[in-house]
Structure formats: C-alpha cells, structure tokens
C-alpha positions in Angstrom: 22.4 -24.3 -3.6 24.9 -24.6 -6.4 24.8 -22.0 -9.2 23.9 -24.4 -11.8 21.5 -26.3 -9.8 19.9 -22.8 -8.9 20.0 -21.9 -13.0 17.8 -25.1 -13.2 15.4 -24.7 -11.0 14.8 -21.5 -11.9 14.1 -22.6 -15.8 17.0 -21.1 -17.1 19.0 -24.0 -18.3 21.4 -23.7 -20.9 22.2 -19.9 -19.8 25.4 -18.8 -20.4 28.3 -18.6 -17.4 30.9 -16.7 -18.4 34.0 -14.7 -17.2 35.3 -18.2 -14.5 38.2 -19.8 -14.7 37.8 -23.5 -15.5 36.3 -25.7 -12.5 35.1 -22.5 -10.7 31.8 -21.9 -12.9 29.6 -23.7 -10.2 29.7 -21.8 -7.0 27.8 -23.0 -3.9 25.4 -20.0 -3.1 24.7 -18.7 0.6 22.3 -15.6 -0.6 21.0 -13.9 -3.1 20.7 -9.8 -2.9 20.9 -6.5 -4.9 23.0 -4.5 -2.6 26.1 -4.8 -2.8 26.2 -3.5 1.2 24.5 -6.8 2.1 26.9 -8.8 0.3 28.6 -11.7 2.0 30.6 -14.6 1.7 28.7 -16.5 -1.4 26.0 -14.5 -2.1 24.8 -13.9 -5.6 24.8 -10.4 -6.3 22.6 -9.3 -8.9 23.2 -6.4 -11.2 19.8 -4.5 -11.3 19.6 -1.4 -13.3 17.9 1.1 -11.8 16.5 4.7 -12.6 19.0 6.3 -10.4 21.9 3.9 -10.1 22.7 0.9 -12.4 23.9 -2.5 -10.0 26.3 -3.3 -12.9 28.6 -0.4 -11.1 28.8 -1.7 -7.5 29.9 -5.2 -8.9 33.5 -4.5 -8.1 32.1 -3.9 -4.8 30.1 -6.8 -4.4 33.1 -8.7 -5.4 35.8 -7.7 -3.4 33.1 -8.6 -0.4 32.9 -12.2 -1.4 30.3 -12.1 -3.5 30.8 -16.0 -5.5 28.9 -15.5 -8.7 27.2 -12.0 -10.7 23.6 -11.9 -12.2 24.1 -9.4 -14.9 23.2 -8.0 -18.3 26.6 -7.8 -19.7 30.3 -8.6 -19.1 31.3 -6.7 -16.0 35.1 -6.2 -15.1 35.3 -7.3 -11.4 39.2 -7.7 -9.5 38.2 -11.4 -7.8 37.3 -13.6 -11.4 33.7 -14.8 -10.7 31.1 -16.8 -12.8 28.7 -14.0 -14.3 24.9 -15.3 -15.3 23.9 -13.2 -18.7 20.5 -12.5 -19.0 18.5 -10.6 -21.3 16.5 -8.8 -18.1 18.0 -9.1 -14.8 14.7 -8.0 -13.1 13.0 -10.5 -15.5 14.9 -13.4 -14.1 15.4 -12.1 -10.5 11.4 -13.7 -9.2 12.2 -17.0 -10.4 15.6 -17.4 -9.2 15.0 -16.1 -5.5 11.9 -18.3 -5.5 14.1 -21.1 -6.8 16.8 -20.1 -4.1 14.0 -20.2 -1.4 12.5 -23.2 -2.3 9.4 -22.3 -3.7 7.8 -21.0 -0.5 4.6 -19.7 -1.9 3.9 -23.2 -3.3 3.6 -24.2 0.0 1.1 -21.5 1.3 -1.9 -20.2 0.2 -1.1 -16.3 -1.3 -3.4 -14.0 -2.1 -2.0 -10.7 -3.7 -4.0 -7.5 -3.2 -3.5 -4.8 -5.5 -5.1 -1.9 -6.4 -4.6 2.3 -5.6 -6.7 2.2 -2.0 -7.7 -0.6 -0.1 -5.0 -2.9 0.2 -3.7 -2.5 3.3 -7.0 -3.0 5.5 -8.2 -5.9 2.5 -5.2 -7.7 3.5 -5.9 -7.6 7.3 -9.4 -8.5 6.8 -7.7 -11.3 5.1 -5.4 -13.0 7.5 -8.5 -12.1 10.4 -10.9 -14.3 8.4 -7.9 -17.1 7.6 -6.9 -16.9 11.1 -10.7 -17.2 12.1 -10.5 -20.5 9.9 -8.0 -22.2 12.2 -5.1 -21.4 9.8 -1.9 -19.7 10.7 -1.9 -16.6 8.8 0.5 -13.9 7.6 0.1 -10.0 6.2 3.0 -8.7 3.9 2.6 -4.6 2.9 3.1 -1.1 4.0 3.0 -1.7 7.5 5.6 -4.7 7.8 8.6 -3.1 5.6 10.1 -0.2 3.7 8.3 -1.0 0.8 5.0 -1.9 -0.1 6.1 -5.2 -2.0 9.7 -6.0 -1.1 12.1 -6.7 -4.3 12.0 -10.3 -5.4 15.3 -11.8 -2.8 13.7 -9.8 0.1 10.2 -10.9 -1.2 11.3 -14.7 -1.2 13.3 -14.5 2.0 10.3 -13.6 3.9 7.5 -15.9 2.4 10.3 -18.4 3.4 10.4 -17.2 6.8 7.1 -17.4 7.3 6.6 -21.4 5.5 8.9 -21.9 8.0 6.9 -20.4 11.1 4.4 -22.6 10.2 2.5 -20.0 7.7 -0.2 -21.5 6.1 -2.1 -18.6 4.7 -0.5 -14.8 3.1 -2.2 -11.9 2.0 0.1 -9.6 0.2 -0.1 -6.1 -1.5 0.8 -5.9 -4.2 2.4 -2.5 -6.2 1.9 -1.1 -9.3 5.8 -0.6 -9.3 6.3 -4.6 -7.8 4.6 -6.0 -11.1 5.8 -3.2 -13.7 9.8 -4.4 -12.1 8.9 -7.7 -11.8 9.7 -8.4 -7.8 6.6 -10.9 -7.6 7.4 -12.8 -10.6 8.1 -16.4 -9.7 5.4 -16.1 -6.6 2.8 -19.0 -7.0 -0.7 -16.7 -6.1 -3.9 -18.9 -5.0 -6.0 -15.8 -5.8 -5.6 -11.6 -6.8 -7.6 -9.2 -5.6 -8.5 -5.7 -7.7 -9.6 -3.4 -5.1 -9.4 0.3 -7.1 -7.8 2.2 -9.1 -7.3 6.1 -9.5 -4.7 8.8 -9.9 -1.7 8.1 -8.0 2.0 7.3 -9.4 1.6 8.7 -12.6 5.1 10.8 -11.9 6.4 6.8 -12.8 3.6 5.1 -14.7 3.1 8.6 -17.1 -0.7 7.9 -17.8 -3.4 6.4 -16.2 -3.4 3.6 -18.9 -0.1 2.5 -18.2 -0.7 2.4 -14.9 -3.9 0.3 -14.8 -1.5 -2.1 -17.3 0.5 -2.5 -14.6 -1.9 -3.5 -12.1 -3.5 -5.6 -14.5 -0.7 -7.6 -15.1 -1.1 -9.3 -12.0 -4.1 -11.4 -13.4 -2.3 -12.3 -16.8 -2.9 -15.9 -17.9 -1.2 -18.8 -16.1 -0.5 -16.1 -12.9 -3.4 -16.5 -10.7 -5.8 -19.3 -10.8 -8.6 -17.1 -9.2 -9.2 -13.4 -9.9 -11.4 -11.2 -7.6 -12.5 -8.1 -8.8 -14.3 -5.0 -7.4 -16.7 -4.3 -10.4 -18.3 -1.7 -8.8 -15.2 0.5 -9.8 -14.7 1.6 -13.6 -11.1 0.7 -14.1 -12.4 -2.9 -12.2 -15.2 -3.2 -14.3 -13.3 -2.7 -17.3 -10.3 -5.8 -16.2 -13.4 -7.7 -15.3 -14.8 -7.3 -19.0 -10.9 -8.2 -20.4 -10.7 -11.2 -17.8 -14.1 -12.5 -18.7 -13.5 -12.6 -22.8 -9.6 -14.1 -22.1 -10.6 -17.4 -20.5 -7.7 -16.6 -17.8 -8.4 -17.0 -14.1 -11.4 -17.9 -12.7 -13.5 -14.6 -12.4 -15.3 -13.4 -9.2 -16.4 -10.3 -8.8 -18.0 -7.8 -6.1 -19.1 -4.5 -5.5 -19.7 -1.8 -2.5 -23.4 -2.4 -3.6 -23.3 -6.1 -2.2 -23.0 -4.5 1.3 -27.2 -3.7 2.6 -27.9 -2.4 5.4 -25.1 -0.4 6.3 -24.6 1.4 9.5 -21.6 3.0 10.2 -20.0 4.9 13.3 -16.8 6.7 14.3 -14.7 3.1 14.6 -17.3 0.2 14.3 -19.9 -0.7 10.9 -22.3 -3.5 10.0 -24.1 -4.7 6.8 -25.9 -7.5 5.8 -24.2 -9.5 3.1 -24.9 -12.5 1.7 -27.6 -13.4 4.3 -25.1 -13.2 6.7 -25.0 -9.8 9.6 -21.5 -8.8 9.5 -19.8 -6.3 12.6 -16.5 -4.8 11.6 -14.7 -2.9 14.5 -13.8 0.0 12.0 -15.7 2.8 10.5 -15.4 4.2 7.1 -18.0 3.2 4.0 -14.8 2.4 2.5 -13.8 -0.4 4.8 -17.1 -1.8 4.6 -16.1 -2.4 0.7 -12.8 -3.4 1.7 -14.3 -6.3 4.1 -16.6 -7.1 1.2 -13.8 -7.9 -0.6 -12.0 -9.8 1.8 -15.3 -12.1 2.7 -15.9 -12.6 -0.8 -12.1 -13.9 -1.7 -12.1 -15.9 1.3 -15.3 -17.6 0.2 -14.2 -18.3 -3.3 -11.0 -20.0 -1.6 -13.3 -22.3 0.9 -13.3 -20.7 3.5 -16.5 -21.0 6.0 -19.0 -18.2 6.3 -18.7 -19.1 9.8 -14.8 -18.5 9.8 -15.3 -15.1 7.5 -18.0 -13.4 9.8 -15.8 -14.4 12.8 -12.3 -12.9 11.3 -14.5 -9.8 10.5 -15.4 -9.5 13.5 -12.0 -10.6 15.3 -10.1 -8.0 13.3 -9.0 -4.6 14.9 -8.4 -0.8 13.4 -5.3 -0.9 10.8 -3.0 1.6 12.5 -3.2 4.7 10.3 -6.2 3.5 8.8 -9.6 5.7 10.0 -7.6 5.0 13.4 -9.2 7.1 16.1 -7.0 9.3 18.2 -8.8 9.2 21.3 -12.2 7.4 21.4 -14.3 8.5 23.6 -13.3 12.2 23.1 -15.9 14.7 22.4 -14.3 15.5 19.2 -13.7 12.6 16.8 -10.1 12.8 15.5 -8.4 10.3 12.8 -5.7 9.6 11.4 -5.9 8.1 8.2 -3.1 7.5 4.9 -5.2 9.0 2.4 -2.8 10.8 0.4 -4.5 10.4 -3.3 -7.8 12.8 -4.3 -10.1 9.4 -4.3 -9.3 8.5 -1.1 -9.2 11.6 0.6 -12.5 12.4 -1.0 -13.7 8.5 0.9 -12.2 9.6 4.3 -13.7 12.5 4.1 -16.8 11.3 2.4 -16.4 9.1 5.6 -16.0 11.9 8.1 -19.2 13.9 6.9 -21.3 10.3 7.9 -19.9 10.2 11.2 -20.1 13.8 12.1 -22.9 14.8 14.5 -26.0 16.3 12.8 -26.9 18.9 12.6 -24.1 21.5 13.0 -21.1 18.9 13.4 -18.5 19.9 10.7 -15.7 18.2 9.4 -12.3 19.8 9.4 -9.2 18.0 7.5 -5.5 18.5 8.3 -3.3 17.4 4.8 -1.0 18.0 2.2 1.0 16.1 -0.7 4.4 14.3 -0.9 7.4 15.7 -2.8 9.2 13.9 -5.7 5.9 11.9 -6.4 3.1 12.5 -8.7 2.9 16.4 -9.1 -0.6 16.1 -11.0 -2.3 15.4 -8.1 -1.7 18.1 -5.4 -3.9 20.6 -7.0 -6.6 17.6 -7.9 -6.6 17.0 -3.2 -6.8 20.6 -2.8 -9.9 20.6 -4.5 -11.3 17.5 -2.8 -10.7 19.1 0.8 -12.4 22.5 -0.6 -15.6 20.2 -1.5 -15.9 17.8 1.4 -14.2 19.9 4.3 -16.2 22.8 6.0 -12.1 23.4 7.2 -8.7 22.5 5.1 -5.6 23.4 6.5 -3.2 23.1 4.0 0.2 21.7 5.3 3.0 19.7 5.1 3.6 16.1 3.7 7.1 14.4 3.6 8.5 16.9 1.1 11.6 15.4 0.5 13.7 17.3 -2.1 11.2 19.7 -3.0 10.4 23.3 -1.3 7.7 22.6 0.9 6.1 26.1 0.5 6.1 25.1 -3.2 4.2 21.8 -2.8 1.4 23.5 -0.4 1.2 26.5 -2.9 -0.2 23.9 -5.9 -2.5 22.3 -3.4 -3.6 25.5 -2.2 -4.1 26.6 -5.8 -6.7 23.8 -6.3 -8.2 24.5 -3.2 -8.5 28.3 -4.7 -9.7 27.2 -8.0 -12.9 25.4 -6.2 -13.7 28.1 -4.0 -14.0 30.8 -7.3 -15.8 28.5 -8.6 -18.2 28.4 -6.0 -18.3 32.0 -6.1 -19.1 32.4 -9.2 -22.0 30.4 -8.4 -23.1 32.4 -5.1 -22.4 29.1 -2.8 -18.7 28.6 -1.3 -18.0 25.5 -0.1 -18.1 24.3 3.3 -18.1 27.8 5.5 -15.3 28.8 3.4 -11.9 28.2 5.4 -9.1 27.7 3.6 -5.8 27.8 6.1 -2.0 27.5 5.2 0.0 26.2 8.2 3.6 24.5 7.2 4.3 23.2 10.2 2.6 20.1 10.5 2.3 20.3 14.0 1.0 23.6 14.3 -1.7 22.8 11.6 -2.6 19.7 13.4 -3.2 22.0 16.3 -5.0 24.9 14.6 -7.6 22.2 13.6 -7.8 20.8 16.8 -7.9 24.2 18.1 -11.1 25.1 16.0 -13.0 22.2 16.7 -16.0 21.5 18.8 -18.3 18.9 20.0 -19.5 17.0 17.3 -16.8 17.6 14.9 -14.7 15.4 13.1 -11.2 16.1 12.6 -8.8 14.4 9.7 -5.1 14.0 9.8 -4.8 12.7 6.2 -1.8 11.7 4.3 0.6 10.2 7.0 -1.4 7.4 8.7 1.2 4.4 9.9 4.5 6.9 9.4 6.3 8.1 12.6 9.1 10.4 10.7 8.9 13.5 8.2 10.8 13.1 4.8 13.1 16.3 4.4 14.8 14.7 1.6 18.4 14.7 4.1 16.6 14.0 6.8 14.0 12.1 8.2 12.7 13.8 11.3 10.4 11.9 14.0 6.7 13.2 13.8 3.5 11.0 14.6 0.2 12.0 13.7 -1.4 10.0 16.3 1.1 11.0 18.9 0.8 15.0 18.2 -2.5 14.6 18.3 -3.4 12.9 21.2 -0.7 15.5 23.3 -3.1 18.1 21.5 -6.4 16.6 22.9 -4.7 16.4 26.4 -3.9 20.4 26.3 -7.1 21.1 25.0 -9.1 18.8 27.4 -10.6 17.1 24.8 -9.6 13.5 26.2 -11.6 10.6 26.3 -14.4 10.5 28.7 -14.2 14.4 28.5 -18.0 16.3 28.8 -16.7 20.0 28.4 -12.8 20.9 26.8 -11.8 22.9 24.2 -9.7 26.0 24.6 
C-alpha cells in the first residue's frame, strides 16, 4: 500500500509529509513495525516513545535498514532522506494505521475483547469452545499465544490478518489495561467487550486503582463496542454497568456468579444449572464456573444457540496454568494455577479449601510475587495465603531486577502481620505454618513433601510460564514439570493408594 493511500484509509488525510525530496513523498509500504530490528526493505517504522526508550532514537537505524517512510512526533535527522508522517500521538494513530495497512481484518470477523484483572484467559477459551461448538472457525488471542497479553497495534493487526485469512470467522481477545491506556487496540472493530473483574494489580503503572479501572473502562467508550457484557456481580463491574446504563453507549448485558445454581464442583470438572439449561465444564474452580457464565452469556447475546454454548462448554479442556491438575488421579491434588494478584489467589485458594477432602484435608500453597511490578501487593498475597492456607511457603517469583530475598521478605511481612493478628485474638490461622524457601523448586518440594491424602497443594503465581525471570537471565523452570518429577519421587502418582515420603 502507498503511503498516502495508507494516510487515507486510516482517516488521516491532509497530514503533513515532510522531510522527502520532491516525487519521493509516496513510498509503497511492505510493513509496518516499531523495532527498528524488524525493519526491512519498505517498512514503515514508527517512532513510539516509550517509558524506557523513545523510537524517535533508533530512526537512523531504521533508516539505514531500508526503512521507506517514518511515523513520528517531530522532525527526526535520518542519513537516507525519507518521508516522515507528523502526528500529534504516534500511539494514538498507530491502531488505525496498522488496521488500515491490514485491511481491516476485524471487520471481517466477529471480535470479542475480554478485559478485566482475572478471568480472561479461561473467558476467552470458553469463548472460541462455544463459537467452535457453533460450526464457526474460531481463534483465541492472549497470554498463552504471545509475549504479551495484547500485542502492540502492527503485531496486533498482523495476526487478526493471519487469522481472516485462515479462514477465522470468530476471535476472542484479552484485552490489557496497558493495551487500551497505549492505545494498541485502537482501530480494532469489536462485536462485543467483556468486563470480567477488577482488583489490585498494575498499580506500579496505573498509580491508583481509579486510573486503572479508567483504563479498563475505556474499552466500552461510545462508538467502540456495539455490545457491552458486564460481570455485575463485581463492585468495580457494577459501578461501569451503572456509567454504561446512564450513557446510552453499547448495548448493556450484564451477569453475575449468582446466575450459576446448583453448583457442584470437583478437583478438574463443575456443573450448574443456568438459564434452564445443565451445564458440565471439565474444569474446577468456583471461579471458572463465573468465567463460563460469562462466556455463555456473551455468546448468547451474539446469537449463538444454547445448544452450541452448552456443547463448547462442555467441549472445552483445562487452560494450561489455569487450576490445571499435576497428576489426576494422584492421592494428593496438586495445581498449578497463574494467580499472582491477592483476589485471585484468595479464589484459587478459596477454590482449593472446596475441593479438599473433609474432614482433615488441608490446603497447602506454594507462591510469591514478581519483581519490578506492583510492590503494593506482595504484603496484601502474604496475608491472603496466611488466611486461606493451613501451609504458605513463601518463595520465589520471576524477580527480575529486584533481590529476591527482598521481595519474599514483604510477602512474608504480610503473612506475619495476619498471624499477630490472629494472636492477638487467641486463633492463628490455618495450623500456623508459615515457611520461607527461595528456591522455587525446593519449596515446591517441601509442600509436596508435607502433604497427605486428601490435601490440596497450590503452585500459584507461574501457571503457563516455563522460565524464571532473573532480570539477565531467564532460566528454564516449569511448575507443572517440577511437580510432577516431585509426585514420581514421592509415589504420589496417579492411580497411587499409599505414597508419600
């Protein structure tokens, strides 16, 4: 596509193109990116300022690799002369022009865009199960199919246009708090948004809570999404469902975990009456009996058959590194979950206590917090696993930069801060174990190690991941992997009677 063409597509007609010599101002474009790495022959390289590093610098870069034309905020001096777009907002204009670039794939699919703190990942499954269930070709974009939740806008377009042209007819995508406050979904047509949730997570970028539920929010601004679903039976989703209701935006559907009756839940399957309807779900959790309420209740509003929405339920499988059993059939119920923010460590775990055997089954967590992230909460899970966990070992959790024995020390101190509490009061929590163990291996095995028949055991935090951020170094490590090489040393393995050390 020809720069100017592009410009128009994109409704940006009548921007300036500067800094070309005459005749040269309307490049034919091959790509669009923001890495000046991934720069080739006639690509449009835009200048994105970031946090950390501002694009405007790696122009001369981007330049010398061919790059035909710059997307940028100011004048940049580059060594080949190339036509530079200015814009008031790069990241403002980025959605529209890779969608433009693309070809408008959402337009040609039916998107639905999940957001929300917990939930998404599983909502969207449940999604593309029921859609697929429907007879329609369906595709999942989110934490488990890239690097980032919501990719930035070119990567974002590139793929919807990938799968248009697989034949797609149906996405669900999540959709992050960061992805709407930088823009990189603008430009995506949405059939329908989904609110799951919202609670502390991210404020280390967002500041407050207020800001961050702005952000999430923004996703149902008027004009966006034609349909909004919302989980009212959370405050934060009660509250955009009040703002959505007096705006006269999208059309408003709500739902809450309370439309979900007769619930029965076990270590990896669930089932609820909803709607008149039984529904079987081949993953346990209370939690993921709300999720699939969402799910069914978006694919309804969107005309899908309640046939087609108790089939996909059915159909769909355990999210890896969600509630995902080590080794079913074992005597001692391990999980692996991603729960890495106090509200959904306190569901997992709320989880846990349901599925542990009564009456002496305890539950026993494995967890800690990530580094350069949102310090606020650390101290906020430590109390969580003190009040839901007969055991918490304390341990570690992609640290990146920071000291790891600094991060477990300020979700220990919350931990500490509940059990003198409890003291005070003559009742400590749970039977009162509290255990520090870095090494996330060890600690995985210390827990294992203390378990017996009938327990559940939690390896929150990690879920899907299969490396350990040191910051300058990402080192291989696999819950589910360490785990299940624990059960087989233990003799805790499916099918086993008798184990243990």
């Amino acid at each position: 596509m020809h720069l100017r063409a592009l410009l128009a597509a994109a409704g940006l007609e009548g921007t300036a193109v500067v800094g070309a010599p005459d005749g040269a101002e309307d490049p034919d474009l091959v790509d669009i990116t923001i890495s000046s790495a991934d720069v080739e022959a006639g690509s449009l390289f835009a200048c994105v300022p970031g946090r950390h590093a501002d694009g405007h610098d790696f122009a001369p870069v981007a330049a010398r690799r061919g790059a035909a034309a710059l997307l940028c905020e100011r004048l940049v001096e580059v060594g080949p002369v190339l036509p530079q777009v200015i814009v008031p907002s790069v990241r403002q204009v980025l959605g529209p022009v890779s969608a433009a670039f693309w070809g408008q794939p959402a337009r040609a699919m039916k998107v639905v865009g999940v957001t929300g703190t917990n939930g998404k990942t599983t909502t969207c499954a449940l999604l593309a199960s029921i859609f697929e269930a429907g007879g329609e070709e369906a595709g999942v974009m989110g934490t488990l199919t890239g690097e980032r939740t919501t990719p930035e806008a070119p990567a974002l377009q590139r793929r919807l246009a990938e799968l248009r042209g697989q034949g797609t007819v149906a996405v669900a995508m999540e959709v992050s708090s960061h992805a709407l406050d930088q823009h990189r979904v603008d430009g995506t047509a949405f059939a329908a948004g989904v609110f799951t949730n919202l609670s502390q997570d991210h404020l280390d970028y967002h500041g407050t809570m207020e800001s961050y539920f702005a952000a999430k929010a923004a996703l149902f601004r008027p004009g966006w999404v034609p349909l909004a679903v919302v989980n009212q039976g959370d405050e934060w989703g009660a509250r955009l469902a009040r703002r959505l209701a007096g705006q006269g935006g999208p059309q408003l559907v709500t739902y809450s975990p309370g439309d979900a009756t007769e619930v029965t839940i076990g270590a990896a399957r669930a089932s609820f009456s909803w709607r008149g309807q039984r529904i079987e779900l081949n993953m346990g959790g209370r939690f993921n009996v709300t999720n699939a309420v969402a799910a069914a209740t978006t694919a309804v509003a969107l005309g899908v058959p309640m046939e087609a929405v108790r089939e996909g339920l059915a159909r769909a499988s355990t999210v890896r590194g969600r509630m995902q059993p080590v080794e079913p059939g074992s005597p001692v119920n391990v999980l692996v979950d991603f729960a890495h923010t106090p509200a959904a460590l306190a569901a997992v775990l709320g989880a846990a206590r349901e599925m542990a055997a009564a009456p002496a089954g305890r539950v026993i967590v494995v967890f800690g917090a990530g580094g350069d992230r949102d310090r606020g909460k650390r101290p906020a899970m430590g109390a969580v696993a003190r009040r839901l966990a007969d055991v918490a070992v304390v341990t570690t959790d992609n640290p990146r930069s920071e000291d790891p024995l600094a991060i477990i020390a300020e979700v220990a101190g919350g931990a500490s801060e509940v059990a003198r509490g409890a003291e005070s009061k003559d009742a400590a929590p749970g039977d009162g174990q509290l255990l520090v163990v870095p090494d996330r291996a060890e600690a995985i095995s210390r827990a294992l190690g203390l378990a017996k028949p009938g327990d559940v055991v939690v390896l929150a935090g990690k879920g899907h991941e299969t490396g350990q951020d040191f910051g300058d170094r990402v080192e291989p490590f696999d819950d589910v992997q360490v785990a299940r090489q624990v059960l087989g040393r233990l003799g805790w393995g499916a099918g086993s009677v008798r184990g243990g050390p």
